[in-house]
Each structure stands twice: as C-alpha cells, then as structure tokens.
TORPA-4810 file (N, C-alpha, C, O; in nm, 3 decimals):
<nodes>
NODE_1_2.190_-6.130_1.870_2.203_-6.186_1.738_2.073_-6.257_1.701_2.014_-6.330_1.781_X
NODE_2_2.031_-6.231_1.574_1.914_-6.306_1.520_1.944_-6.354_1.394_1.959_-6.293_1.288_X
NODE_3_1.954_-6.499_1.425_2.028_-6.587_1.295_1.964_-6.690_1.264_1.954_-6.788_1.338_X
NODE_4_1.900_-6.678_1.122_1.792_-6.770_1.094_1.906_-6.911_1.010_1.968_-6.890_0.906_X
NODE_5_1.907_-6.999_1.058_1.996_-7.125_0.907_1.840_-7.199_0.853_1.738_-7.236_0.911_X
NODE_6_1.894_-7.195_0.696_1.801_-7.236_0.641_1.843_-7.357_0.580_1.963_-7.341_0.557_X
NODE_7_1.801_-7.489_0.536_1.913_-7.561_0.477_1.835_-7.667_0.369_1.800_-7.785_0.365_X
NODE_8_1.833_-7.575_0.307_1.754_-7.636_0.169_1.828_-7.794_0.062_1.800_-7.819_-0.055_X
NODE_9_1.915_-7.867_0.145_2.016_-7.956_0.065_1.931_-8.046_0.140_1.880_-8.118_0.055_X
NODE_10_1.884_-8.085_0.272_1.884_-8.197_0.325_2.062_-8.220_0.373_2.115_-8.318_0.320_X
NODE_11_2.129_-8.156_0.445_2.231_-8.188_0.452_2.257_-8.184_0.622_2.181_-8.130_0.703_X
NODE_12_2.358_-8.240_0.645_2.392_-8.249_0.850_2.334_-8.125_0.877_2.326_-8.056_0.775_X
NODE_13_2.267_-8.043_1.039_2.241_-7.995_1.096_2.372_-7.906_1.111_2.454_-7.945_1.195_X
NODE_14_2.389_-7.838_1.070_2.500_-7.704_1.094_2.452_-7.620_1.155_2.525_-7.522_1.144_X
NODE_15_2.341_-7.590_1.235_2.284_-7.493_1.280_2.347_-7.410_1.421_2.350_-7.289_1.443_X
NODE_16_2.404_-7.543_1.519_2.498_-7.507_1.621_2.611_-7.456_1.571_2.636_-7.336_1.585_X
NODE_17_2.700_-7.549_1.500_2.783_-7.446_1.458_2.765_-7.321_1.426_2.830_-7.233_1.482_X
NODE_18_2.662_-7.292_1.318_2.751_-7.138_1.300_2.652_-7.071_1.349_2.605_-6.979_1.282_X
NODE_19_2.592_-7.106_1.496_2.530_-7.016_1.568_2.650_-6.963_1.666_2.670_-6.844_1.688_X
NODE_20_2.707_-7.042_1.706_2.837_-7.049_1.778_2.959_-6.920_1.731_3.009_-6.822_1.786_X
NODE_21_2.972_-7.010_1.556_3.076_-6.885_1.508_3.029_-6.746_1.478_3.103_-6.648_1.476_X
NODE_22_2.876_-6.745_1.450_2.835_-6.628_1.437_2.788_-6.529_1.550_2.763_-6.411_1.525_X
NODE_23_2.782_-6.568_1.637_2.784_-6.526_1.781_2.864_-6.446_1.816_2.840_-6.326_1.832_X
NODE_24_2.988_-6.509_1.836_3.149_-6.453_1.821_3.198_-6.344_1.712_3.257_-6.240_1.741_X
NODE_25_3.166_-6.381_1.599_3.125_-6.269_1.480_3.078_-6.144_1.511_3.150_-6.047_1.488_X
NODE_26_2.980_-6.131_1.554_2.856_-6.061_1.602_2.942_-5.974_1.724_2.955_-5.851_1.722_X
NODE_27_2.982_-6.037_1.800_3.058_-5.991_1.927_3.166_-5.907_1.907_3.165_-5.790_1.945_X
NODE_28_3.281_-5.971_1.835_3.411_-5.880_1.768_3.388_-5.822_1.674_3.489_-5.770_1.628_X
NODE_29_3.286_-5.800_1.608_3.246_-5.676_1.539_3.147_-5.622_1.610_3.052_-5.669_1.548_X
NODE_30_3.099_-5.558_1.695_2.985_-5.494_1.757_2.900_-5.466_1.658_2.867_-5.355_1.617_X
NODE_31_2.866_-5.569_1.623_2.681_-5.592_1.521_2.601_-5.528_1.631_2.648_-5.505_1.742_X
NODE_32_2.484_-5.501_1.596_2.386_-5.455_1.725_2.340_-5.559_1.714_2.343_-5.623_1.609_X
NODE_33_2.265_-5.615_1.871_2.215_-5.786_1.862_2.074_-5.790_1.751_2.045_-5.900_1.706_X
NODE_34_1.995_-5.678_1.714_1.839_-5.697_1.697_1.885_-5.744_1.509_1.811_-5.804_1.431_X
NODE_35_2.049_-5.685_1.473_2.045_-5.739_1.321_2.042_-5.891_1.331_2.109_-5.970_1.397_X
NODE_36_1.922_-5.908_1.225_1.916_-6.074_1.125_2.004_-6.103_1.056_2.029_-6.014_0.975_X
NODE_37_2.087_-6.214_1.045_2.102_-6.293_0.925_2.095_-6.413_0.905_2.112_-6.509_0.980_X
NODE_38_2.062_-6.400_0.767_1.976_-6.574_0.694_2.155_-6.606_0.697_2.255_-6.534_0.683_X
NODE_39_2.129_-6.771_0.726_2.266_-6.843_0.620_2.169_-6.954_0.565_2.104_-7.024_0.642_X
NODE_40_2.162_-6.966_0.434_2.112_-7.077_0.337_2.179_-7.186_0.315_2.237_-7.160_0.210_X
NODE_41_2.215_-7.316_0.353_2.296_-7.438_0.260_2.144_-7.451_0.164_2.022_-7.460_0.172_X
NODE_42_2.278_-7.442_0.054_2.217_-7.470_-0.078_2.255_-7.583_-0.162_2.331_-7.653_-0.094_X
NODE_43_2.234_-7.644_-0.305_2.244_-7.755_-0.351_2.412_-7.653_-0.446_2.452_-7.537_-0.438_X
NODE_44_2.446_-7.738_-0.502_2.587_-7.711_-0.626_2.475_-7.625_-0.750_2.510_-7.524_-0.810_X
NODE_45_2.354_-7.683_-0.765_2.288_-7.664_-0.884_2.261_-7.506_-0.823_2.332_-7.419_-0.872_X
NODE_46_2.157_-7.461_-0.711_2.106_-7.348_-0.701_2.223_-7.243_-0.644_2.183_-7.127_-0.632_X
NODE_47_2.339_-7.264_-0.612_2.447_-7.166_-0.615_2.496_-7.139_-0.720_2.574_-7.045_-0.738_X
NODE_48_2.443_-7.249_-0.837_2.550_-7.158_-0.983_2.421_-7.089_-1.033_2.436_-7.001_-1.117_X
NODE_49_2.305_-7.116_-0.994_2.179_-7.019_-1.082_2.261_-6.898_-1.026_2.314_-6.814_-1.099_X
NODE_50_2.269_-6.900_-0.856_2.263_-6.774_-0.825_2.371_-6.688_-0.844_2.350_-6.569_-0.821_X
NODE_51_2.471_-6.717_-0.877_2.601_-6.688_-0.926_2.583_-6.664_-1.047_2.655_-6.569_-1.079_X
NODE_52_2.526_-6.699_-1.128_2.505_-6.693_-1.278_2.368_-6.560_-1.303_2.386_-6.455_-1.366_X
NODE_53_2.243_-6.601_-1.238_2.171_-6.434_-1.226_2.239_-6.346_-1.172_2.265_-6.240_-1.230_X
NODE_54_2.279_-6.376_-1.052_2.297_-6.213_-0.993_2.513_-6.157_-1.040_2.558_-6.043_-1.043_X
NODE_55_2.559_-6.237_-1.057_2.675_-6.216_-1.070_2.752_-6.248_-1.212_2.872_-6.230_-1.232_X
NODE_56_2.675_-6.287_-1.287_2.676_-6.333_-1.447_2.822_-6.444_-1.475_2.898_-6.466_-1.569_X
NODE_57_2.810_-6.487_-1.357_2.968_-6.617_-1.381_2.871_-6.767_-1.363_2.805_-6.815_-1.270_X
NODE_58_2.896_-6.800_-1.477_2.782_-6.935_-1.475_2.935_-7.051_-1.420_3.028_-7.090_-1.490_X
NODE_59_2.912_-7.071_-1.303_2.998_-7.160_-1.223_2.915_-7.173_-1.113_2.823_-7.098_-1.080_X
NODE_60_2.982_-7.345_-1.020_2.927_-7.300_-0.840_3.021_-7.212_-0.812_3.115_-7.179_-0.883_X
NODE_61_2.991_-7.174_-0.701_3.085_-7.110_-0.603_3.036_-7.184_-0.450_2.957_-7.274_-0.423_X
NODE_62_3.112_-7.112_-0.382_3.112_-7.181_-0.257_3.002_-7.111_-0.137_2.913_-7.162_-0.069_X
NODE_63_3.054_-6.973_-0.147_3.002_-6.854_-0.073_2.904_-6.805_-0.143_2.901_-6.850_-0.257_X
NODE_64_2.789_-6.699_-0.107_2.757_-6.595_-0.185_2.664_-6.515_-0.108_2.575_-6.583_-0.057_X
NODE_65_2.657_-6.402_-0.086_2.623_-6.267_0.027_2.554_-6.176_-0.093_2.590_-6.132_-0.202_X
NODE_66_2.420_-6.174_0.000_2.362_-6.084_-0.055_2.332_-5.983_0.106_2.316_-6.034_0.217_X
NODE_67_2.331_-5.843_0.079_2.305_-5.750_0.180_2.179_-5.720_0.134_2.120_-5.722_0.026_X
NODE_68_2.147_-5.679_0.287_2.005_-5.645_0.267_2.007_-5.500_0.274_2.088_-5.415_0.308_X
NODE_69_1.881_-5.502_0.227_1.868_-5.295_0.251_1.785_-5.275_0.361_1.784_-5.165_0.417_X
NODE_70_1.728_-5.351_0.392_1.677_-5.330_0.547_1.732_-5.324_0.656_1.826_-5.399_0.681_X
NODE_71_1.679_-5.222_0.757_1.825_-5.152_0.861_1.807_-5.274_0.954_1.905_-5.316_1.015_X
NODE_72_1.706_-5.323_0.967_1.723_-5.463_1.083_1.751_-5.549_1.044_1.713_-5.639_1.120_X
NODE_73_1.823_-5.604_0.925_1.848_-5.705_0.845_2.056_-5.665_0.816_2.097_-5.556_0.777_X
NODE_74_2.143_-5.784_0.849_2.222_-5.810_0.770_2.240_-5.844_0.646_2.322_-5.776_0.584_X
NODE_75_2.175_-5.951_0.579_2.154_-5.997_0.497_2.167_-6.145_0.486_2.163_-6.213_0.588_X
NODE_76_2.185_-6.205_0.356_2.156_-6.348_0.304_2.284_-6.400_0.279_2.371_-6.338_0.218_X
NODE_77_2.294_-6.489_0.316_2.440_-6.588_0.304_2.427_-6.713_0.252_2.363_-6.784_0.329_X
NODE_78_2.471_-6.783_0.130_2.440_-6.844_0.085_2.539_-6.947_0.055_2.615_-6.909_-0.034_X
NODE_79_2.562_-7.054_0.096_2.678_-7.215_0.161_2.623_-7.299_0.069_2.504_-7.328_0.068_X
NODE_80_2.731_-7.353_-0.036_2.704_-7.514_-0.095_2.818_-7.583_0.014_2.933_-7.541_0.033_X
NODE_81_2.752_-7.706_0.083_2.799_-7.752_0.108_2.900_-7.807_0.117_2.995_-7.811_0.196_X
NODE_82_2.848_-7.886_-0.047_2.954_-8.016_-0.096_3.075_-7.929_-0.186_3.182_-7.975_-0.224_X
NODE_83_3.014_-7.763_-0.214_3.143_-7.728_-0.181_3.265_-7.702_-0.137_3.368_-7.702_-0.203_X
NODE_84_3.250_-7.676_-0.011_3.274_-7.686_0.136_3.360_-7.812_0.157_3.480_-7.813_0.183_X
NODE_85_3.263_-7.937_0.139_3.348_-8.030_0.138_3.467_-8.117_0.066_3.546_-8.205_0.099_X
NODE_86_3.435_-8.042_-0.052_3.571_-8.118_-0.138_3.701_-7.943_-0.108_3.823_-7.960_-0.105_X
NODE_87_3.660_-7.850_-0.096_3.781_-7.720_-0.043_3.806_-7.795_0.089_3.923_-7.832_0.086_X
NODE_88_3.738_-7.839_0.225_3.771_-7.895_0.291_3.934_-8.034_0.281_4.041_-8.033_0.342_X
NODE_89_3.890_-8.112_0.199_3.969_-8.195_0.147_4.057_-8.161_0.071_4.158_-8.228_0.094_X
NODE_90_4.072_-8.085_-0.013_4.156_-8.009_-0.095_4.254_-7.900_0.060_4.375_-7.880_0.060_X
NODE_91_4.212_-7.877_0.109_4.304_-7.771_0.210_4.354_-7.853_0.325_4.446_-7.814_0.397_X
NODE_92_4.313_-7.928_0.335_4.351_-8.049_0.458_4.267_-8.005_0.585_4.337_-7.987_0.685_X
NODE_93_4.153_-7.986_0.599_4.116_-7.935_0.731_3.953_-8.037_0.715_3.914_-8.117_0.630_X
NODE_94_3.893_-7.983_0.841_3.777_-8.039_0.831_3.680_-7.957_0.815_3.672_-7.842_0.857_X
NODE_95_3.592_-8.028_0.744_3.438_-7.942_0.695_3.397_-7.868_0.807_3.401_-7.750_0.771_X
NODE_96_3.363_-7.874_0.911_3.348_-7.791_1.022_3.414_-7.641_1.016_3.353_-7.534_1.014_X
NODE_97_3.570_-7.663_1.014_3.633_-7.530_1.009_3.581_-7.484_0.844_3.573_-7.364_0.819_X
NODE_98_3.563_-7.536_0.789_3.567_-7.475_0.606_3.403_-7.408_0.613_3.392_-7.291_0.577_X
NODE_99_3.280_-7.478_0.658_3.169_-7.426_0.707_3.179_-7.263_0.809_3.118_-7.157_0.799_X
NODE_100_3.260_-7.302_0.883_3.296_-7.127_0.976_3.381_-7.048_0.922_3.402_-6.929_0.946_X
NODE_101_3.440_-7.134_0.834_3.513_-7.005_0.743_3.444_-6.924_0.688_3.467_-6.804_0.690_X
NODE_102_3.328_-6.990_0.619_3.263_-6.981_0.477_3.134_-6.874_0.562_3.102_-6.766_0.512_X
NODE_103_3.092_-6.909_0.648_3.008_-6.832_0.699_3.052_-6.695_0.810_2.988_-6.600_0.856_X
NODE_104_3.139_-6.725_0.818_3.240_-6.551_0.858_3.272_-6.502_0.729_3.227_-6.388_0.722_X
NODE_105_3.322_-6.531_0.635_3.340_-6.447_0.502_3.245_-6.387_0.475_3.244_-6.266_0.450_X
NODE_106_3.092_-6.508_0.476_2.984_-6.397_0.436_2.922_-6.286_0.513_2.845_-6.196_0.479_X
NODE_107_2.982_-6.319_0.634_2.926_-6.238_0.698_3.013_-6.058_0.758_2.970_-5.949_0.796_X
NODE_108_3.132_-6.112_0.737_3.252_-6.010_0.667_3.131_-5.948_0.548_3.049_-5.859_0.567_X
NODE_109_3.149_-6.008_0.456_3.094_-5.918_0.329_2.956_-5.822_0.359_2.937_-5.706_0.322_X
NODE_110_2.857_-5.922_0.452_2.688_-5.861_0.461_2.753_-5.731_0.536_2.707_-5.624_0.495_X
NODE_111_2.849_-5.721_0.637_2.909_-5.591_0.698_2.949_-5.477_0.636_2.949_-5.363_0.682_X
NODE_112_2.999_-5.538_0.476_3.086_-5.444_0.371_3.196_-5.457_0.355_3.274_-5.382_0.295_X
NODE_113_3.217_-5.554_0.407_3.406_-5.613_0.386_3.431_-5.646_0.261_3.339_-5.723_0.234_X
NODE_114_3.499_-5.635_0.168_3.537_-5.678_0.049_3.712_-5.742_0.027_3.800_-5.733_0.112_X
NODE_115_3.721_-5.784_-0.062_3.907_-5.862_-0.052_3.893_-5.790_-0.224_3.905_-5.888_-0.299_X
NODE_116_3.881_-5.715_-0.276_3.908_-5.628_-0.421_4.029_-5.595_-0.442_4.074_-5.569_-0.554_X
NODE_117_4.096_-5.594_-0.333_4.220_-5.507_-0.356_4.297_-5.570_-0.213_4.250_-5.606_-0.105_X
NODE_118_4.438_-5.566_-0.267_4.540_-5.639_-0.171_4.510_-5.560_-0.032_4.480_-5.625_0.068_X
NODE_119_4.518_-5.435_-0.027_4.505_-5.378_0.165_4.396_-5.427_0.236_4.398_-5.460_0.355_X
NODE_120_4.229_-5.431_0.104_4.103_-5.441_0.164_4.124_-5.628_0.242_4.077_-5.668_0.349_X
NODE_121_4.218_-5.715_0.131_4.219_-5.839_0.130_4.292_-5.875_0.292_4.247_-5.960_0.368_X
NODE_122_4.381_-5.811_0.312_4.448_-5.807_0.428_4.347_-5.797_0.546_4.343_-5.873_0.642_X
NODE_123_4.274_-5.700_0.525_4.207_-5.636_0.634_4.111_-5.746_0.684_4.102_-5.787_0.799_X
NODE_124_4.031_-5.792_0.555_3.889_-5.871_0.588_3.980_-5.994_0.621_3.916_-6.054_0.708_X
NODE_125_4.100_-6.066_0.595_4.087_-6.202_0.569_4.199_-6.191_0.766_4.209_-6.295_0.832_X
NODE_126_4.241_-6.101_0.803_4.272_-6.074_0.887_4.178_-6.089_1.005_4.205_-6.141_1.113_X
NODE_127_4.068_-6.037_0.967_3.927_-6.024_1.110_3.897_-6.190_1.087_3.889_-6.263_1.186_X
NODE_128_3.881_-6.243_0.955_3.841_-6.393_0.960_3.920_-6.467_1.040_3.855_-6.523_1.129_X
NODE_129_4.058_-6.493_1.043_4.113_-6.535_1.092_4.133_-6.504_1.230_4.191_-6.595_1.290_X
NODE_130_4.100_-6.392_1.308_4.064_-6.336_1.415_3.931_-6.457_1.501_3.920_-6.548_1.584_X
NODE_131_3.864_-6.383_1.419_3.762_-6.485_1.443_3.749_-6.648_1.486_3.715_-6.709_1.588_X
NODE_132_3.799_-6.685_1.347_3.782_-6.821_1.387_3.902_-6.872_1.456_3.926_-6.993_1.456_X
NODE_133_3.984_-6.780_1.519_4.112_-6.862_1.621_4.007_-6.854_1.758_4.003_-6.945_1.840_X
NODE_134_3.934_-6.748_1.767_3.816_-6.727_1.904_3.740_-6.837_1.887_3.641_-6.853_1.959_X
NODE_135_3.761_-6.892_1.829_3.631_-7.024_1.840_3.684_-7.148_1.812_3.609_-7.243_1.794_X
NODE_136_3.837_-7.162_1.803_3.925_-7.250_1.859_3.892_-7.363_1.666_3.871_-7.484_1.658_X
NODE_137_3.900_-7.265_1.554_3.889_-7.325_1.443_4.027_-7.273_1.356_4.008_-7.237_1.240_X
NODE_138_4.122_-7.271_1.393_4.218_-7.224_1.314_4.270_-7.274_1.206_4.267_-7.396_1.187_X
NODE_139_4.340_-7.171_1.096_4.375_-7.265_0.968_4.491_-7.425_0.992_4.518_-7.497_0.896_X
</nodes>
C-alpha cells in the first residue's frame, strides 16, 4: 500500500489511523500493494468549491473521490473534518470511527463501488462494514 494523507485544515494527525484502516482495505480487497492513494482533510469551505466544480451541488459534503486514470494510482479522497465531526455527534459514535468510515467509502468508490441503486448500495455499504468490524470500529 502507498498512502499519501495530506491535511490541509491544520487539524489532529489522522495519519495512523487511516493508515491502519486502509491497510486492511487494501488487504480485503486485494488492491495490488504498488497502488497510491491521496486522502486530503480539507477545510468545510474547499469541499463545497469542490463539490460545487466538479459535481455542480454548491453544498459541503463530507466525502469526495476522485479516481485517477493512472494505472499506479487509486486516486484522491477528499475528508472535511468538522464534517466528520458534527455526523460523528449526530450518529452517536466517535470521530475516529466516522474518519474510517469516511475513508473506506472513498476508497470503496476510487475501486468503483457506487451506492446508485439499492443492490449496488447493499453491496458497497456491506464491504464497509466488513471492513471496519476488521479493525475493531463498528457501527
């Protein structure tokens, strides 16, 4: 696995974590180890640009996955935090698990996972939850 965290907020060191969950990720999906992926924490402000250019919904969001077209590249994953943290509070869990959620979804998606449709929704939100029970983060 080659997993760059980038964390453009000034925000806690998440870097163990979701080297940890993405590891495990990486593992129960047989990624080949030489694929990259970026995860970005970003500010509330630069997740709604990017939601708003590339996806034309001028809102934050929480998540946001961009794939790469390069064959040694997964792609870009993109975390507001303080999103994170008020869904955290809002779901009753702790930011920790809402952070490994958030970064297995994207990384579900950089794979091609999509939730579009109730069977696809089953499928992907099924491996998430797979996942993060292996890393002892359950809902």
């Amino acid at each position: 696995m080659n997993l760059n965290v980038i964390n453009q907020c000034n925000e806690e060191n998440y870097e163990p974590l979701m080297r940890k969950v993405l590891k495990k990720a990486y593992a129960m999906m047989h990624v080949k180890k030489k694929k990259v992926i970026n995860i970005i924490f970003v500010t509330n402000e630069t997740i709604r640009e990017l939601n708003r250019t590339y996806r034309s919904i001028n809102n934050t969001t929480d998540v946001l996955t961009f794939e790469s077209p390069i064959s040694e590249e997964l792609g870009d994953i993109f975390i507001a935090p303080h999103v994170a943290m008020e869904q955290a509070r809002a779901y009753g869990h702790s930011l920790k698990r809402e952070l490994a959620f958030l970064a297995v979804h994207g990384f579900l998606h950089a794979l091609g996972y999509d939730h579009d449709t109730k069977e696809k929704e089953h499928i992907m939100f099924s491996l998430q939850d797979q996942i993060l029970n292996k890393v002892r983060l359950p809902r």
